[in-house]
Every structure is written in structure tokens, then in C-alpha cells.
C-alpha positions, -999 to 999 in steps of 0.1 A, spaced: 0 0 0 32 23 4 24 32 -37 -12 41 -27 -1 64 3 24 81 -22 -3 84 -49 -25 102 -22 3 122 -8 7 133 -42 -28 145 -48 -31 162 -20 -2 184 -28 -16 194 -54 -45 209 -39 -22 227 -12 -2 240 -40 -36 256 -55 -40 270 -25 -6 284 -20 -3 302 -55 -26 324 -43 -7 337 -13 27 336 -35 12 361 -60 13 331 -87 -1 330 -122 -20 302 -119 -29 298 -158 8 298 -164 13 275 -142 -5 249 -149 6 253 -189 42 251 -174 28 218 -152 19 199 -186 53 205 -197 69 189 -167 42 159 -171 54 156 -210 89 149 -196 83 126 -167 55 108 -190 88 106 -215 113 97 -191 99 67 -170 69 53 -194 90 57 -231 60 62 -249 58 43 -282 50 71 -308 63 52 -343 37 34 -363 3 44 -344 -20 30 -357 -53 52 -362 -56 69 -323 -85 85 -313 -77 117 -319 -109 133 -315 -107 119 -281 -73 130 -274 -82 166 -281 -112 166 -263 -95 155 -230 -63 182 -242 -90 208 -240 -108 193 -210 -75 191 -188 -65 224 -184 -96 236 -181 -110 216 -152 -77 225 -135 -84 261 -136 -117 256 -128 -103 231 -101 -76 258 -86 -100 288 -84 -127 263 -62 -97 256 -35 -92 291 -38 -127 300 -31 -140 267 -10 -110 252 2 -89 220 0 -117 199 16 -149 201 -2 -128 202 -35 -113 169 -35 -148 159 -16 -164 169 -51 -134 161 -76 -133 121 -57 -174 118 -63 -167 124 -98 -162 87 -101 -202 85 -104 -204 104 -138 -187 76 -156 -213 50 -137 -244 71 -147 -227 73 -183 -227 38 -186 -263 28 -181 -275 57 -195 -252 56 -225 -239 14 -230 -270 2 -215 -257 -15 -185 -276 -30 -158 -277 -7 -125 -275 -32 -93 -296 -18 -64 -262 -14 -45 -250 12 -72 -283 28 -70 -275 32 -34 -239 46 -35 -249 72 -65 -278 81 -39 -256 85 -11 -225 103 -33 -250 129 -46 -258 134 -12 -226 134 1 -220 171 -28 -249 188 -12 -238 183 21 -205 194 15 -216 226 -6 -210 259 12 -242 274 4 -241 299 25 -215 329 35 -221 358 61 -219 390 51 -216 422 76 -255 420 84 -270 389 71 -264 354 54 -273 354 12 -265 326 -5 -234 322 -21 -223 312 -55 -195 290 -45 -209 261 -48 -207 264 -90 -175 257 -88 -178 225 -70 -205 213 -95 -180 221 -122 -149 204 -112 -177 171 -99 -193 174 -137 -153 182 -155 -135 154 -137 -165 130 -144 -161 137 -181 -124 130 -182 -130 98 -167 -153 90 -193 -131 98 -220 -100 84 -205 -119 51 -204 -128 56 -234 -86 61 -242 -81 32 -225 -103 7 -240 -82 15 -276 -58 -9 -268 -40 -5 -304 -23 23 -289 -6 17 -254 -17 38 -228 11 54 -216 17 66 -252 -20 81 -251 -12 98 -220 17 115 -237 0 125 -265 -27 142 -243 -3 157 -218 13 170 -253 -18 183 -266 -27 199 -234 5 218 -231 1 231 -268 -36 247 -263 -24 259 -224 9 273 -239 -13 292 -271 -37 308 -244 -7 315 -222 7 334 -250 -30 354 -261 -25 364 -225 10 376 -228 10 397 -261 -28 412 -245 -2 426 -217 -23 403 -191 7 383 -174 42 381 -180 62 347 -188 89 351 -157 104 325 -136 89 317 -105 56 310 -123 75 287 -142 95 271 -111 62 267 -96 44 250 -127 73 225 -127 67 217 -89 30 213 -95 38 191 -129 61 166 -108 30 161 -79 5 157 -109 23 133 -127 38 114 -91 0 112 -85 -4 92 -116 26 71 -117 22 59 -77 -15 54 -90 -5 31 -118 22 15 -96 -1 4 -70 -23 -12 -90 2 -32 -107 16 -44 -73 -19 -55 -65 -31 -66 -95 -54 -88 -75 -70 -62 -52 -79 -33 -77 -108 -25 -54 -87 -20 -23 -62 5 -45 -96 23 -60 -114 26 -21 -81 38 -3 -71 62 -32 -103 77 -27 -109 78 6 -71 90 14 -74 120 -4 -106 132 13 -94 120 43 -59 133 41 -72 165 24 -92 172 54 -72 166 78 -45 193 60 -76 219 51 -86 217 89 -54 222 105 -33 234 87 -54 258 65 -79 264 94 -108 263 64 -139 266 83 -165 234 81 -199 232 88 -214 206 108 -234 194 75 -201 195 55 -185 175 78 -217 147 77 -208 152 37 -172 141 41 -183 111 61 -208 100 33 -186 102 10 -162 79 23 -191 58 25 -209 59 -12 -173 51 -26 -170 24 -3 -207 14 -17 -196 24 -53 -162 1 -48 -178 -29 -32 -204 -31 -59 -181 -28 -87 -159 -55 -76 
């Protein structure tokens, strides 16, 4: 399980390095175009991705999750700046029920009343952890926070989908896939990156560079630990899927609560506790 803990450790930095940019005056759009290219070279480095002789890849696919990446990741670092650590990875580890409801609305597969169950419990697991509402000087109005968390729970569910999807066209090994998305990512980052430099909006300097690179190597460790621990217990996938999901919210609480003080409601807290529990639905079911 040490692959799992790293995996989670990984993922979880992430989050905290979203939620330091903030703080260190950092471009967050460059960095996450500089994080792709970091993810290109790692991806390169320990997978050696098999680029001669593809044959036909998906590469409607491929651009759809290049465009989806970067975006969700924005999306994703301006929720732990506004909501915090916590409810973000509550949302962004529920996502895992979007690909579920995809396939029996979409392939036609059967729904077991166990799966109805988790999805059940998961949805209610988001609108418990919602912050839906903020004070003000003289009253409480609702706040529109919470669009962020349906957001990255809606983004990240489509990139599982289509990464399924990746992985399912075996002609092309996955690894290689994952380069050529991480590639294509980088491009359409690096294109906006540079609209935003010649409009005079940000300016290409080093530390959001350094930082980028920092956040590339715990985006890509994520994966590769993730990858790593299911290869090393190839014959407990559902423990790997359960404690990767329930680390992060776990762990991610634990560092939003104490050492970013975020402030929790007691019915946010009830949604971190039924999360844990519709993915251990979700996982048993599957498996």
C-alpha cells in the first residue's frame, strides 16, 4: 500500500499547491501550462512512450480530453481558492459516479440496487459538503460558490469518461496516449498562455515557471504511484480504488482543517463522512 499512500500524498499536494499560489502572487494559468510540460517529460522519461507506427488513435478523443485538462484544473484551482482544500477533492473524488451514470445511460448496462445506493448516497454526500451559504456584515445570502464545485464534480466526471474511453483503444498503449494528451494539453495551455502575454495580461517570468514544474512533478507522481499500485496489487484493484479515494478526502481534510484552518460546517463534515461511505458502496459493488 506504500504506492497508494504516495499516490495520495501526491494528490493532495496538489491541492495545497492551489492553495498556496494564491498567497505567493502566482499566475495560476501559467502555471498549470508550465505543469503539462513537466508531465510531458516525466511521462517521457519513465513510461517511453511508443509514438512510431500508431495506428489510427482516437484523436478526437485526445483533443477533447487536451481541452478538458487544463480547463477543469483552472476551474479546479480557483474552487480551492474560493471553497478550500476539503470540499474540493470531496467533489473532484465523487466524480467517479459520472462515468457510472454514463454507462447505463449511455452502453445500457444494468444498474445493481447497490450502485443505486452509492450514487444516492455520493449525490448526497455534494450537497452536504456545498457551502451554500456565507455571512456577510449584516446577514447570510446565499453564495455562489458552490458552482465551482459542481463544475470540477461534472469536469472530472467527463475525463474519466473519456480516458476510459482512451483506455479501451488498446491499439495504442496507454502510456503513449497519456503522452500525447499531456502533449496536446500543453500546446492549447501554452497558445492561451501566449494570447495572455502579447494582450499585456501576465508576463512569462520564472517563479511561475519554477512553480508550474513543482506542480507538474506532484500531478504526474500522483499518476505514476496510482499506476504502480495497481500493478503491485493486481489482484486487489478495489482495495487500490477505495483507499485512493478515501485517502485523499481523508488526508485532504485533515491538511484543510489544520493546517489551512478552512472553516467546516457541521453538515459539511456529515458530507465528508458520506462520501467515504458511497465510494465504499460504489467500490464494493463494482468489484
Amino acid at each position: 500500500m506504500l504506492y497508494v499512500f504516495l499516490s495520495v500524498c501526491c494528490s493532495v499536494i496538489v491541492s495545497v499547491l492551489l492553495k498556496l499560489a494564491r498567497r505567493y502572487s502566482i499566475d495560476i494559468f501559467q502555471a498549470i501550462t508550465w505543469n503539462y510540460a513537466m508531465a510531458i517529460g516525466l511521462t517521457w522519461f519513465f513510461f517511453k512512450p511508443q509514438l512510431a507506427n500508431l495506428q489510427q488513435p482516437p484523436i478526437g478523443i485526445y483533443m477533447a480530453v487536451g481541452v478538458l485538462l487544463p480547463l477543469v484544473f483552472w476551474v479546479m484551482a480557483s474552487s480551492v481558492r474560493v471553497v478550500g482544500i476539503v470540499r474540493t477533492d470531496v467533489a473532484q473524488r465523487l466524480s467517479l459516479f459520472i462515468p457510472i451514470i454514463a454507462s447505463f445511460l449511455l452502453f445500457n448496462e444494468a444498474l445493481s440496487p447497490l450502485k443505486i445506493v452509492g450514487i444516492v448516497v455520493g449525490f448526497a454526500a455534494i450537497l452536504c459538503s456545498i457551502p451554500w451559504k456565507k455571512k456577510t456584515a449584516n446577514r447570510k445570502v446565499l453564495s455562489n460558490a458552490w458552482i465551482y464545485l459542481v463544475v470540477v464534480f461534472l469536469g472530472f466526471g467527463a475525463i474519466d469518461i473519456l480516458f476510459k474511453k482512451v483506455a479501451a483503444f488498446t491499439a495504442v498503449p496507454y502510456t503513449t496516449s497519456l503522452f500525447l494528451i499531456y502533449s496536446l494539453s500543453f500546446v492549447i495551455a501554452f497558445i492561451g498562455l501566449l494570447v495572455r502575454v502579447f494582450a499585456r495580461q501576465t508576463r512569462i517570468v520564472w517563479p511561475h515557471i519554477a512553480f508550474g514544474l513543482i506542480l507538474g512533478v506532484a500531478n504526474f507522481g500522483n499518476i505514476l504511484f496510482y499506476l504502480k499500485a495497481h500493478k503491485a496489487l493486481s489482484t486487489s484493484p478495489s482495495a487500490v480504488f477505495s483507499a485512493m479515494n478515501i485517502g485523499v478526502i481523508s488526508v485532504g481534510a485533515v491538511v484543510g482543517l489544520f493546517v489551512f484552518n478552512e472553516r467546516l460546517s457541521l453538515l459539511n463534515k456529515i458530507g465528508i463522512g458520506l462520501a467515504i461511505i458511497a465510494i465504499i458502496i460504489i467500490t464494493y459493488s463494482q468489484y
